[in-house]
C-alpha positions as CSV (number, residue, x, y, z in Angstrom):
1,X,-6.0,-26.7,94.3
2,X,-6.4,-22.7,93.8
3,X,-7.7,-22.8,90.6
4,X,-11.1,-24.4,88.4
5,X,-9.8,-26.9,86.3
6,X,-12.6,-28.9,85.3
7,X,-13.8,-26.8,82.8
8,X,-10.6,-26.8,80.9
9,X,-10.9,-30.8,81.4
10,X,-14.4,-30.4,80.1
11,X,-12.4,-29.0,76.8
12,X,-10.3,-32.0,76.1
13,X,-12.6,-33.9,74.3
14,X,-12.5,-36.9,73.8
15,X,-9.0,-37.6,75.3
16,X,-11.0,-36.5,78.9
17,X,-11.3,-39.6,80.2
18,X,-7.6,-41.1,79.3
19,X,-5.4,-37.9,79.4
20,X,-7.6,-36.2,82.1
21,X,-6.2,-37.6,85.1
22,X,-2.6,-36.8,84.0
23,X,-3.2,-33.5,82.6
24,X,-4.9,-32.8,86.0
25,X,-2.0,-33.9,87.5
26,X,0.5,-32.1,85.6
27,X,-1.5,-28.6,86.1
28,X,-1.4,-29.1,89.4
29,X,1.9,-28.9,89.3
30,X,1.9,-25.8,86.6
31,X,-0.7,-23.4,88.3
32,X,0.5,-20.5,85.9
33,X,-0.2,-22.9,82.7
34,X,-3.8,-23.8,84.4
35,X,-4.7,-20.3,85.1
36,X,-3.6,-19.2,81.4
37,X,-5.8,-22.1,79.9
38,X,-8.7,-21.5,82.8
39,X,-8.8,-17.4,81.2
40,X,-8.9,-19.1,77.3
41,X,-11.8,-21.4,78.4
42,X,-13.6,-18.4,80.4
43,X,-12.8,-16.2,77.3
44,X,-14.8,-18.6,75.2
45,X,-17.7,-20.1,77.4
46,X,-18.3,-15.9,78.0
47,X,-19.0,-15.4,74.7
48,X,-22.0,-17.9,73.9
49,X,-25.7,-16.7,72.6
50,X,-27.2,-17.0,69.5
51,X,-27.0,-13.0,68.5
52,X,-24.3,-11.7,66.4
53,X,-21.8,-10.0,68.5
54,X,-21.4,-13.1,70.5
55,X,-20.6,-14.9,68.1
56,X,-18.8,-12.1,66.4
57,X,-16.6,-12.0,69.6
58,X,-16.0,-16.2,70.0
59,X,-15.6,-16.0,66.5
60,X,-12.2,-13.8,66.8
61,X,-11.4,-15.9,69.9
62,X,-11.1,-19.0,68.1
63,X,-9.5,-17.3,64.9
64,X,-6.6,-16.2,67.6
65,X,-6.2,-19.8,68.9
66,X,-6.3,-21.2,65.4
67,X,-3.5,-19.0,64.3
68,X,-1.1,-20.1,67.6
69,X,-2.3,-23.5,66.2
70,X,-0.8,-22.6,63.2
71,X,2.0,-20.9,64.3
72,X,3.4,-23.3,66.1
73,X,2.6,-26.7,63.8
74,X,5.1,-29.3,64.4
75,X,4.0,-31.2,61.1
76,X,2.2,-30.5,58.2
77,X,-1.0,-32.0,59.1
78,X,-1.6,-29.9,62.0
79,X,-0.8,-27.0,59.4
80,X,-3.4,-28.3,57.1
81,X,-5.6,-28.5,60.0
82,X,-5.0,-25.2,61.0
83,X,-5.7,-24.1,57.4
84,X,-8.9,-25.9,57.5
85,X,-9.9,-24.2,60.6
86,X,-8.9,-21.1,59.6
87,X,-11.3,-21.3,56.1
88,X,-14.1,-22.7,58.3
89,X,-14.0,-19.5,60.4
90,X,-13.8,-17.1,57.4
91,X,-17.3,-18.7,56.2
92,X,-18.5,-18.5,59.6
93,X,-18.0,-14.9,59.9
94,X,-19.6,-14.5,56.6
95,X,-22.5,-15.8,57.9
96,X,-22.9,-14.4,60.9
97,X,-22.4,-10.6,59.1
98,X,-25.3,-12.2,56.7
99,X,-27.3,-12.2,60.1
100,X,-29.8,-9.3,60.6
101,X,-31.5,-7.8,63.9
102,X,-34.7,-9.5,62.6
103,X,-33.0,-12.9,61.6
104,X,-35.1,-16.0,62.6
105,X,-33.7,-17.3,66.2
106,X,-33.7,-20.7,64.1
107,X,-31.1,-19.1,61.7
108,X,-29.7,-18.0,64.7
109,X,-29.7,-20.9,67.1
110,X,-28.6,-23.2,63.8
111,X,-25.9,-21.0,63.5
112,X,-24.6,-20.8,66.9
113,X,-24.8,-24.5,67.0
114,X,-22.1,-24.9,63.7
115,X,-20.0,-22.1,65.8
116,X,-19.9,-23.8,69.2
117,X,-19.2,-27.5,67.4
118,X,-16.1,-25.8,65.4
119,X,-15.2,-24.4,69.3
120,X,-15.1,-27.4,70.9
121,X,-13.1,-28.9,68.7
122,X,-10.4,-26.3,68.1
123,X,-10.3,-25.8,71.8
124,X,-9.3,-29.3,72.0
125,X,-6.6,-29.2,70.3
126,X,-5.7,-25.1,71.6
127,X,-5.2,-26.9,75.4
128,X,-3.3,-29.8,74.2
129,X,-0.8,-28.1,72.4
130,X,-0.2,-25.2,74.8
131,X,0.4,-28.3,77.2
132,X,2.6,-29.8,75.0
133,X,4.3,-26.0,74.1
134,X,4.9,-25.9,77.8
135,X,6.2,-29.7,78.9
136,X,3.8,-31.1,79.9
137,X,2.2,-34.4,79.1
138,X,1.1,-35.8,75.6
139,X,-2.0,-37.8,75.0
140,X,0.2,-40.1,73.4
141,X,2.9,-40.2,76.1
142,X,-0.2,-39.6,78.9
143,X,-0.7,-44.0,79.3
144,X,-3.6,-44.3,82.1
145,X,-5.2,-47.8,83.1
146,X,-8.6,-47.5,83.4
């Protein structure tokens, strides 16, 4: 395999362990899907530090992934999620424009820690649905024995 795929399966939360194996699988087959999601996940994991252009510039990352999220909703609760998302980063921002050069690295580090949990968990569901959006396997469909 050409490519570093265990990050992105770091990304699939909680699924990992159950639609890991499969996904891996089904990337190996799709190395132009892996690579895509590989650049997302490096785009992200780049951006990290508690001062306010990195978050700034994950920030805008993750607003882009939630609006493909949105875009391409097969059901209204994924749009509602979406929506959710989308209002959480909106307050985020706020926040981190509230953050001054001599901010407390506690602010800071408090801060980065709300940004990276709202990451992880739209990143979750960014991979999953550009697997789906491309053919490949769903965690529902993805059936593993342990």
């Amino acid at each position: 395999m050409a490519f570093p795929i265990i990050p992105v399966l770091k990304f699939l939360g909680q699924n990992g362990l159950r639609y890991g194996p499969v996904v891996l699988a089904w990337l190996s087959t799709n190395p132009d899907i892996a690579e895509r999601l590989q650049r997302e996940v490096q785009r992200l994991r780049g951006a990290s530090g508690e001062d306010p252009a990195a978050m700034r510039a994950t920030l805008r990352a993750m607003r882009e992934q939630v609006e493909y999220l949105r875009d391409s909703a097969d059901d209204e609760p994924e749009r509602l999620r979406a929506r959710a998302w989308a209002l959480s980063l909106t307050k985020l921002e706020h926040a981190v424009a509230l953050l001054g050069a001599g901010s407390a690295k506690a602010d800071r580090k408090r801060l980065r820690t709300r940004v990276d949990a709202l990451r992880a968990e739209i990143l979750d569901a960014f991979l999953t649905e550009q697997i789906e959006d491309a053919g490949g396997p769903t965690p529902g469909s993805a059936s593993v024995e342990p």
